[in-house]
PyMOL CGO cylinders between C-alpha atoms (Angstrom):
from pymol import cmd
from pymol.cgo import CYLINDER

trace = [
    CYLINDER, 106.88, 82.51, 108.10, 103.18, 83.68, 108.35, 0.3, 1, 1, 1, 1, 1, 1,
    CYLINDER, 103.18, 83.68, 108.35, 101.56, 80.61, 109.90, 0.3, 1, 1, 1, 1, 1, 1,
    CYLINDER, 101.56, 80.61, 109.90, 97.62, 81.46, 110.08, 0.3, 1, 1, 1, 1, 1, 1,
    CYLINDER, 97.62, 81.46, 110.08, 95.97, 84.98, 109.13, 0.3, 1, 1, 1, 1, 1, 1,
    CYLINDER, 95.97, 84.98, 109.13, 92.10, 86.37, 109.86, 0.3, 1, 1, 1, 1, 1, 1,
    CYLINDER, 92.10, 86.37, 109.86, 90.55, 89.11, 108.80, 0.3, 1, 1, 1, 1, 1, 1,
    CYLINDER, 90.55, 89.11, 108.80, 89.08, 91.36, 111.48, 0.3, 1, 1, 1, 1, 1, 1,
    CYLINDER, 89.08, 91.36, 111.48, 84.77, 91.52, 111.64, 0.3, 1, 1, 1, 1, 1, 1,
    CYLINDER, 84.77, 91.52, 111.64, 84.81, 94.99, 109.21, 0.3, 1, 1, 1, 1, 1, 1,
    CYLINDER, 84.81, 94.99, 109.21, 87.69, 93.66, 107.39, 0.3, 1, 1, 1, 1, 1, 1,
    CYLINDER, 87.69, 93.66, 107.39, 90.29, 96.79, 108.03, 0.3, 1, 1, 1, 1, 1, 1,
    CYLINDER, 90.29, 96.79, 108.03, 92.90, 94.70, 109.45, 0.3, 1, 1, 1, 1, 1, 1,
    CYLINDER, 92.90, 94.70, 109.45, 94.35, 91.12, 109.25, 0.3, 1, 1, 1, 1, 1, 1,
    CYLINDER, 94.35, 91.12, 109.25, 96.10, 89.34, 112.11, 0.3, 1, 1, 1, 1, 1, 1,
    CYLINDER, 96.10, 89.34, 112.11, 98.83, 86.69, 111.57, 0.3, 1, 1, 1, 1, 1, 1,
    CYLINDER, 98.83, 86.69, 111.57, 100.72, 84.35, 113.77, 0.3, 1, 1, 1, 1, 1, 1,
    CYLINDER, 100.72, 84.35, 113.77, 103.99, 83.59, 112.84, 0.3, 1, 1, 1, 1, 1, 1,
    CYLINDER, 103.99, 83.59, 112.84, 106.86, 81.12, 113.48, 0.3, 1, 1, 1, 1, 1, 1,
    CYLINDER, 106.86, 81.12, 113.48, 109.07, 83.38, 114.60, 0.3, 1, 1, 1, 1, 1, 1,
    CYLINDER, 109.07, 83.38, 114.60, 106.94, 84.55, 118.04, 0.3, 1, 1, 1, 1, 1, 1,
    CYLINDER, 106.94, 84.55, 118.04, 105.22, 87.19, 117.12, 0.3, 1, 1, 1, 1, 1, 1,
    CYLINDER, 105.22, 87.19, 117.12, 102.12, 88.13, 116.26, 0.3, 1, 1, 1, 1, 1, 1,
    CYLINDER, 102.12, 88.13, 116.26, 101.72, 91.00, 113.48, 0.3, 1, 1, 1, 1, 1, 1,
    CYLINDER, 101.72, 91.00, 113.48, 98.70, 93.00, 112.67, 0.3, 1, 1, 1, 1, 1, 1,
    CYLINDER, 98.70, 93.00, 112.67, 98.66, 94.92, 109.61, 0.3, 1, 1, 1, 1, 1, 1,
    CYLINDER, 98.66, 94.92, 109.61, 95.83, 97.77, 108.54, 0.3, 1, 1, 1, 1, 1, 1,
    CYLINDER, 95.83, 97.77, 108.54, 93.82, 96.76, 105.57, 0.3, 1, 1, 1, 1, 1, 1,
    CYLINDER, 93.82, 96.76, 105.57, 94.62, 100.20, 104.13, 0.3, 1, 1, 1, 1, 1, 1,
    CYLINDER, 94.62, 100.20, 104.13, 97.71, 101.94, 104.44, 0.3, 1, 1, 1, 1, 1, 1,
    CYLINDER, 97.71, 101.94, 104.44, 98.93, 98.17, 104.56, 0.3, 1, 1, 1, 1, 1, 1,
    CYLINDER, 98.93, 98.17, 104.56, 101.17, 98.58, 107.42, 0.3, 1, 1, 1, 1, 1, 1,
    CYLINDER, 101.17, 98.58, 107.42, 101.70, 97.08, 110.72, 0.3, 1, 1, 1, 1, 1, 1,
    CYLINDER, 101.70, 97.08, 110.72, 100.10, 98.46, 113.23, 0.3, 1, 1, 1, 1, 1, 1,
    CYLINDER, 100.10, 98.46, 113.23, 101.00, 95.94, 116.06, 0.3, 1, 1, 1, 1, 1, 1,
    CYLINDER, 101.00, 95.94, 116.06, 104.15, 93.73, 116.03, 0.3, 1, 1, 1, 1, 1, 1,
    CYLINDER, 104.15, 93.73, 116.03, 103.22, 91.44, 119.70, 0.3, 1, 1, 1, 1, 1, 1,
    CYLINDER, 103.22, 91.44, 119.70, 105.67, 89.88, 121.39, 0.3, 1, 1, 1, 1, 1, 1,
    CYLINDER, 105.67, 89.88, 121.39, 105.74, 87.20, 124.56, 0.3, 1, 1, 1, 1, 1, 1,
    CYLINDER, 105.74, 87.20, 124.56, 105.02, 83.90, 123.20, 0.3, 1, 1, 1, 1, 1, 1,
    CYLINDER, 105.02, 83.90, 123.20, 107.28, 81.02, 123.85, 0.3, 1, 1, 1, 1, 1, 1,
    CYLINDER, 107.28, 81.02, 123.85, 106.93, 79.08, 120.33, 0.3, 1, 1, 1, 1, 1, 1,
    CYLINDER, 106.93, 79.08, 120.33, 105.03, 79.21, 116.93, 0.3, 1, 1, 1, 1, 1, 1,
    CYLINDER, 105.03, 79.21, 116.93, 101.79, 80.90, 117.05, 0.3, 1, 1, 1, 1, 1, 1,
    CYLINDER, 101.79, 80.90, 117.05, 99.58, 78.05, 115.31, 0.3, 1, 1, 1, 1, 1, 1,
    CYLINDER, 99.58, 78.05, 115.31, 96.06, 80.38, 115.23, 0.3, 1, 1, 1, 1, 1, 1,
    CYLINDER, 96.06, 80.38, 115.23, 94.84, 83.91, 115.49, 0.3, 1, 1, 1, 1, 1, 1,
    CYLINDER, 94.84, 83.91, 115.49, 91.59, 85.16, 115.20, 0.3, 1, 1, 1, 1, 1, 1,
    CYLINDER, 91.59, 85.16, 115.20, 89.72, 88.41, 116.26, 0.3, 1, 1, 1, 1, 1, 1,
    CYLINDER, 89.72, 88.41, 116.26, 87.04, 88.54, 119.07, 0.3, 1, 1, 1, 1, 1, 1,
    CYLINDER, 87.04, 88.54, 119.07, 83.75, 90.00, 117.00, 0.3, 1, 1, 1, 1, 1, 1,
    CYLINDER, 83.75, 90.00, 117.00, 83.16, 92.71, 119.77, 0.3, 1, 1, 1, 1, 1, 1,
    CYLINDER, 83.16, 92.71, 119.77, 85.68, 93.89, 121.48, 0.3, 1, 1, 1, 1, 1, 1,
    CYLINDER, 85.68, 93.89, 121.48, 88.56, 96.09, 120.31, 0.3, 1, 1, 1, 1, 1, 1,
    CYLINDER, 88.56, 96.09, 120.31, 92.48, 94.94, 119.65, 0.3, 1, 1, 1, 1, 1, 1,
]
cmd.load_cgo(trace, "trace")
């Protein structure tokens, strides 16, 4: 279950967290995932992109 999504400063991709630990970003585009991120320990509650720097 997609928990909390944001769209990324020039809107190509969209990050979700996700109840089941990972944390997917998909490209705006092709509409694909282009990250699937591992390594946390429970639901990731909020995601959000820095405005500057890169993924």
């Amino acid at each position: 279950n997609l928990l909390r999504c944001s769209w990324s400063p020039d809107g190509s991709k969209v990050s979700c967290g996700s109840s089941d630990r990972f944390h997917y970003i998909w490209d705006t585009t092709s509409r694909r995932i282009l990250y699937k991120l591992p390594g946390h320990n429970g639901s990731i509650n909020d995601v959000d992109f820095h405005p500057k720097e890169p993924i």
